[in-house]
N, CA, C and O of each residue as an XYZ file, in Angstrom:
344
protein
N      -2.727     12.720     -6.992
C      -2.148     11.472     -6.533
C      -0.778     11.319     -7.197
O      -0.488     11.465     -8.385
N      -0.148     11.052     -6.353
C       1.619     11.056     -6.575
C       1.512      9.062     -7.520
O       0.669      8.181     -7.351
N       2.638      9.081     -8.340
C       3.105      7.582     -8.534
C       4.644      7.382     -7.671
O       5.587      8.147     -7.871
N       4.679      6.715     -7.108
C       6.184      6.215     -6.937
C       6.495      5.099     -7.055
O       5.850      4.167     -6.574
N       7.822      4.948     -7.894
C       8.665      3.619     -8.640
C       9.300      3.525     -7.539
O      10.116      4.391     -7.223
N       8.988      2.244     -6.600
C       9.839      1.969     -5.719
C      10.835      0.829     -5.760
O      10.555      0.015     -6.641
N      11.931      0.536     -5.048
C      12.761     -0.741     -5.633
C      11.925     -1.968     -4.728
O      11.371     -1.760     -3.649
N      11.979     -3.242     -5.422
C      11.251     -4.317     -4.233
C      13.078     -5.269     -4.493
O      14.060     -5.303     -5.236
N      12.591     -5.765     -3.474
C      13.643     -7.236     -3.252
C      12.730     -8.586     -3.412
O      11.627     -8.800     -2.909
N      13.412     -9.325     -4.152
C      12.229    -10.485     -4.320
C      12.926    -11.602     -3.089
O      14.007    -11.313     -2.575
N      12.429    -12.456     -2.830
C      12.790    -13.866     -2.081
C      12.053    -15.316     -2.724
O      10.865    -15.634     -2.764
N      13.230    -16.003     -3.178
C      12.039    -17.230     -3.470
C      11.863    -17.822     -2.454
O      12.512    -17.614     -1.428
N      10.712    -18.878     -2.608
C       9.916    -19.656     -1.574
C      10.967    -20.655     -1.044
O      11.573    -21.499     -1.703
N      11.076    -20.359      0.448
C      11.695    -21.110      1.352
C      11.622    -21.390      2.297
O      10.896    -20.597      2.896
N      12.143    -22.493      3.185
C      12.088    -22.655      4.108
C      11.516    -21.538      5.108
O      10.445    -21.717      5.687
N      12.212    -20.484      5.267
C      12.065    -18.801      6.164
C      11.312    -18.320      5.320
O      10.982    -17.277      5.886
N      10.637    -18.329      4.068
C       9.339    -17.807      3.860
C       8.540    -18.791      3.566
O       8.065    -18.878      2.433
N       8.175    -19.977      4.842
C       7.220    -20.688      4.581
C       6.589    -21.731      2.908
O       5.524    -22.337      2.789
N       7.440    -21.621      2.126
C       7.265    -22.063      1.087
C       6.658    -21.201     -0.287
O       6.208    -21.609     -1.358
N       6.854    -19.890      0.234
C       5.939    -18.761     -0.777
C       7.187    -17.820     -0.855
O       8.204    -17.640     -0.185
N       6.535    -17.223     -2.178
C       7.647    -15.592     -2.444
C       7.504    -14.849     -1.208
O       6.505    -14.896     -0.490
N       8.390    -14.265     -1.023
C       8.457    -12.813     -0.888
C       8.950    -11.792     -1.246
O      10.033    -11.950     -1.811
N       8.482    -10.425     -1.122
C       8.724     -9.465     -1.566
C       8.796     -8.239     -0.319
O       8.116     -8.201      0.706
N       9.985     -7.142     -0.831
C       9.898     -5.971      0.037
C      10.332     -5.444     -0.405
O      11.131     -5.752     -1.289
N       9.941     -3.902      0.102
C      10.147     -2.520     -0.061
C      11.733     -2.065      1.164
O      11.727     -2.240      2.383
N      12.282     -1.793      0.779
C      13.530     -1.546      1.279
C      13.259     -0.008      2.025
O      13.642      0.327      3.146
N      12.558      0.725      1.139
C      12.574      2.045      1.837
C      11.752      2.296      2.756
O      11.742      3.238      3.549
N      10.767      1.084      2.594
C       9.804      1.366      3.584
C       9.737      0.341      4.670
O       8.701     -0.324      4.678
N      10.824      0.016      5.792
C      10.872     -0.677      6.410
C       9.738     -1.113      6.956
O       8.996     -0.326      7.544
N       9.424     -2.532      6.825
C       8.370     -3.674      7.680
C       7.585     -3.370      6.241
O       6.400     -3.120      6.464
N       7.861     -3.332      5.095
C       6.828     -3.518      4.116
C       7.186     -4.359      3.109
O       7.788     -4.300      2.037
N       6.382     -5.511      4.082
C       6.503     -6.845      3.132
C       5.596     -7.852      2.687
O       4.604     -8.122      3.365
N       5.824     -8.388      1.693
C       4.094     -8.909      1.381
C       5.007    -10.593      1.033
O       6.223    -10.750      0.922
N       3.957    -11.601      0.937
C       3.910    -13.142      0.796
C       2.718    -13.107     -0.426
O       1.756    -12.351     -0.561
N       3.418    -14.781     -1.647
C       2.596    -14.759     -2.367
C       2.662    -16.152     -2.602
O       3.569    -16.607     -1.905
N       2.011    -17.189     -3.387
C       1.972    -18.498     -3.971
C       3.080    -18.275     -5.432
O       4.058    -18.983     -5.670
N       2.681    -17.307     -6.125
C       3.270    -17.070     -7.400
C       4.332    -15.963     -7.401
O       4.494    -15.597     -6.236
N       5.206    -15.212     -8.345
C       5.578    -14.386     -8.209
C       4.607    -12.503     -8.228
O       4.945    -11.420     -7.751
N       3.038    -13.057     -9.232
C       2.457    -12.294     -9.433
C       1.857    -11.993     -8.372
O       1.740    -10.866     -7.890
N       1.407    -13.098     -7.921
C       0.373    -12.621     -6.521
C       1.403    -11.739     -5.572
O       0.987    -10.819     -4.866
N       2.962    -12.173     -5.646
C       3.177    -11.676     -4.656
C       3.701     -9.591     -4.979
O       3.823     -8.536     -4.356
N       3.834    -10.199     -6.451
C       3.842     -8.671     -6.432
C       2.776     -7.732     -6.520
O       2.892     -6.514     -6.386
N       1.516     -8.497     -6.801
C       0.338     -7.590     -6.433
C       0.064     -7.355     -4.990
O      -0.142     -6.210     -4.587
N       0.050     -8.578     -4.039
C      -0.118     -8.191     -2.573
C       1.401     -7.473     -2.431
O       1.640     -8.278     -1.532
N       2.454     -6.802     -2.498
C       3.110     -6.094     -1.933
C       2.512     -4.323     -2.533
O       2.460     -3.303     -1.845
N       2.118     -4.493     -4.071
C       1.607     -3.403     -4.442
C       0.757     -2.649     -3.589
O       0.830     -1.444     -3.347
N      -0.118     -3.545     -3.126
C      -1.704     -2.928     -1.701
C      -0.803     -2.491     -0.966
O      -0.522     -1.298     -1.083
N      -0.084     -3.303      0.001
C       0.635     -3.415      1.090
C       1.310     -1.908      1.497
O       1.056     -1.255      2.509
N       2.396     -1.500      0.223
C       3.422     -0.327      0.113
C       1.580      0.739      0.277
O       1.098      1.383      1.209
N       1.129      0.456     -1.006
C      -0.382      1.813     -0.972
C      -0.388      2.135      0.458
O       0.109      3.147      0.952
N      -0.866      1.386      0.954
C      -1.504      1.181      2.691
C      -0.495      2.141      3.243
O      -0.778      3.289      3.586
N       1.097      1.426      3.331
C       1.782      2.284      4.245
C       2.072      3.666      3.919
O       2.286      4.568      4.729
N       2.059      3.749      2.632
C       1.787      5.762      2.026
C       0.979      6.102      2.791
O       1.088      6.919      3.706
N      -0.110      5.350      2.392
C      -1.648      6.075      2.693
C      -1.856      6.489      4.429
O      -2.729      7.298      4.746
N      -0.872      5.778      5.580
C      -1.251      5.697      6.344
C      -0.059      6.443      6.624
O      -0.260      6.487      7.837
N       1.054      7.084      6.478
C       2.173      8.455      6.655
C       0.922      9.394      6.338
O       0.500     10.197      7.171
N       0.510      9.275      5.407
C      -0.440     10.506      5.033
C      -1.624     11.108      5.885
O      -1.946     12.286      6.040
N      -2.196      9.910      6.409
C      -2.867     10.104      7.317
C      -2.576     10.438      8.517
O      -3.443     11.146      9.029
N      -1.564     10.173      9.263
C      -0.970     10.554     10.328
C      -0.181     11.896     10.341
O       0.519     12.224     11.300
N      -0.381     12.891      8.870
C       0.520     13.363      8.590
C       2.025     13.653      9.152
O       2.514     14.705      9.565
N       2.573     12.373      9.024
C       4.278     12.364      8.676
C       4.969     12.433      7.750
O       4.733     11.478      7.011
N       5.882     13.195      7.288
C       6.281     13.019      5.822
C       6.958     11.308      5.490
O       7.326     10.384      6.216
N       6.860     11.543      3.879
C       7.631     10.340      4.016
C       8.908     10.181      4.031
O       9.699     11.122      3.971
N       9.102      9.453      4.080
C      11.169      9.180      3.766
C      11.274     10.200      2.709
O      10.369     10.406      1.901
N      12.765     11.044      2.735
C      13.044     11.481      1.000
C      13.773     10.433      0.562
O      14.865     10.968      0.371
N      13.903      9.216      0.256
C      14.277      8.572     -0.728
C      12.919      7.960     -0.983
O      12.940      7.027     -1.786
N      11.713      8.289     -0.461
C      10.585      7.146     -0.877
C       9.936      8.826     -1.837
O       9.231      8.502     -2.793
N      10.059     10.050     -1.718
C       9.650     11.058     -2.291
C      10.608     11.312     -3.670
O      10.254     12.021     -4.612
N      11.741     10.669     -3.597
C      12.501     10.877     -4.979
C      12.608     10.198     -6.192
O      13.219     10.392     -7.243
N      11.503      8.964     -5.566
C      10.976      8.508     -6.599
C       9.724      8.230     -7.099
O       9.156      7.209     -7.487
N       9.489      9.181     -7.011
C       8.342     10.009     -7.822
C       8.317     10.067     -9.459
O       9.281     10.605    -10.005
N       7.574      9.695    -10.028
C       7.507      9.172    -11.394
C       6.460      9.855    -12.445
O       5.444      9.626    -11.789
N       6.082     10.389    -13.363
C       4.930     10.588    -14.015
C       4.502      9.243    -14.706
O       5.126      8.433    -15.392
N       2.715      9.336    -14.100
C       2.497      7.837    -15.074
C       2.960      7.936    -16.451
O       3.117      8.889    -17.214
N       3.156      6.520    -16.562
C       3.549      6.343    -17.988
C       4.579      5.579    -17.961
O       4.750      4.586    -18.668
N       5.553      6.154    -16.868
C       7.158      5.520    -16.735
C       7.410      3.932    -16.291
O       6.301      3.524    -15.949
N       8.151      3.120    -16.183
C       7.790      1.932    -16.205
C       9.300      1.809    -16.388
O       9.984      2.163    -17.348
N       9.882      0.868    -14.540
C      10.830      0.571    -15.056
C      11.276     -1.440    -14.327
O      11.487     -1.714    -13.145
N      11.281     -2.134    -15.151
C      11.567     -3.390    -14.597
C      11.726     -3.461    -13.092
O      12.054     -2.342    -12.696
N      11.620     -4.359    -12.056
C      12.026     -4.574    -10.849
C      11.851     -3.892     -9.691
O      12.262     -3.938     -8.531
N      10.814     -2.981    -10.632
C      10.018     -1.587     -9.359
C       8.607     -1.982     -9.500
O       8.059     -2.536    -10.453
N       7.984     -1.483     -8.052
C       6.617     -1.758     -8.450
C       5.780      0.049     -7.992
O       5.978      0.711     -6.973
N       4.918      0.363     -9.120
C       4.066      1.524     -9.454
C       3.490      1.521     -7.886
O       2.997      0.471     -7.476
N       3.544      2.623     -7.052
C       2.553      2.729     -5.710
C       1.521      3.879     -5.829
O       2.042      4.985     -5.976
N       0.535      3.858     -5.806
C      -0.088      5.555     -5.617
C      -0.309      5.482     -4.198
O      -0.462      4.473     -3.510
N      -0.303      6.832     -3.816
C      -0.263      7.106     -2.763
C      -0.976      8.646     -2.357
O      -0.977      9.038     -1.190
C-alpha cells in the first residue's frame, strides 16, 4: 500500500458551502468533502480521496503523475496535506 501526501484547499463555511468547511484535493478533480468542524472535514475528505485511488485502481487507470509523485514513506508528515492510502 502506497501513502500519498496530497495538497487539500480548505474553504470556510459559507454561504456556497452551505454553512460548513470545505475541503479539496486539487489533483484529483471532483474530490471534495463537507464538514461541521475543520476536523470532520478533514477526515471526511481523507475517506473521500481513499475511495477515488481505490476506485482508478479498480478500473485499472493509472493515476495522475502528479497524484504518483507524491508518494511518501510513512512516517513523513507534512502540514496542509492530508496522508491517503491507496
Amino acid at each position: 500500500m502506497k501513502l500519498y501526501k496530497l495538497p487539500v484547499v480548505l474553504y470556510e463555511p459559507s454561504e456556497d458551502t452551505e454553512d460548513k468547511y470545505m475541503a479539496e484535493v486539487p489533483l484529483l478533480p471532483g474530490c471534495r468533502a463537507w464538514g461541521d468542524t475543520l476536523a470532520e472535514v478533514l477526515e471526511n475528505l481523507q475517506s473521500v480521496a481513499s475511495a477515488f485511488i481505490e476506485s482508478y485502481h479498480k478500473m485499472g487507470d493509472p493515476l495522475p503523475p502528479e497524484v504518483e509523485s507524491t508518494v511518501v514513506a510513512a512516517g513523513d508528515k507534512v502540514p496542509g496535506e492530508v496522508l491517503v492510502a491507496g
